[in-house]
Every structure is written in C-alpha cells, then in structure tokens.
C-alpha positions in Angstrom: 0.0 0.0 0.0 0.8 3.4 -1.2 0.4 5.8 1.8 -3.1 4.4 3.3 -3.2 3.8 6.8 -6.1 1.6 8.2 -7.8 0.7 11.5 -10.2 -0.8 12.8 -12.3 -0.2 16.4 -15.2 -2.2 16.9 -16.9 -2.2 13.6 -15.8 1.1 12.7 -13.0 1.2 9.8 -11.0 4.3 9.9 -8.5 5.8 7.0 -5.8 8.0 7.3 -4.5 9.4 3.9 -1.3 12.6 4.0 -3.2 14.2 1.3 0.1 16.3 0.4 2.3 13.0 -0.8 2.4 11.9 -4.3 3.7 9.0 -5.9 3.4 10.4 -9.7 1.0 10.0 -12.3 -0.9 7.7 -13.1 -0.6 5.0 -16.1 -2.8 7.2 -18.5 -0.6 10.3 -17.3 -3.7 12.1 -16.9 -3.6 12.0 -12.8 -1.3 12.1 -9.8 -1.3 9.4 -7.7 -1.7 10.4 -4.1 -2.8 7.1 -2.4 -3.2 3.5 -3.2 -4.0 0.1 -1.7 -2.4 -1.1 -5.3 -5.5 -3.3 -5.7 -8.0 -4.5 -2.7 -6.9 -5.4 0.2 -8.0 -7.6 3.3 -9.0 -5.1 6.5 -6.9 -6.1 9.4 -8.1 -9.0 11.4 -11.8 -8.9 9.3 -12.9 -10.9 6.3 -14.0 -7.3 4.6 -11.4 -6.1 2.0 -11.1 -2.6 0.5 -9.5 -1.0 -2.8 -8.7 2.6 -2.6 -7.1 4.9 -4.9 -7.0 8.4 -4.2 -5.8 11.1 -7.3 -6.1 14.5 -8.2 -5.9 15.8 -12.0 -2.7 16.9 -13.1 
C-alpha cells in the first residue's frame, strides 16, 4: 500500500490518507497518484477487504 493507513475499532474502519504525498501519475498520465491500496486489500483481522485509490488531475 501506497500511503493508506487503516484501522479498525469495533466495527468502525478508519482511514488515514497525508493528502500532500504523491507517488506520480498515473498510467494514462492524466492523474497524480496520491494514495493507493495497489488493488483491494484484506482489513486487518476482518474478512472485509477494500480497494482505494486516491488522485487528483494533473
């Protein structure tokens, strides 16, 4: 994972993204990357899973 920080308490799931880090652009080159769980993901110690991708237009 690509600056995505996860935890869980109880049944609440809580993200933390540093929205001023980027990772450069994207494949198409049309958007920077600024977070990524580089496909989905299994939520620690649950059977949910998550994909996240967070961009902003170059």
């Amino acid at each position: 994972m690509k600056n995505v920080d996860m935890s869980v308490e109880g049944t609440i799931l809580t993200i933390k993204v540093d929205l001023s880090k980027e990772f450069g652009p994207s494949s198409t080159g049309k958007t920077i990357i600024v977070a990524s769980t580089e496909g989905n993901v299994s939520i620690p110690d649950r059977q949910e899973k998550i994909g996240l991708n967070v961009y902003r237009k170059k």
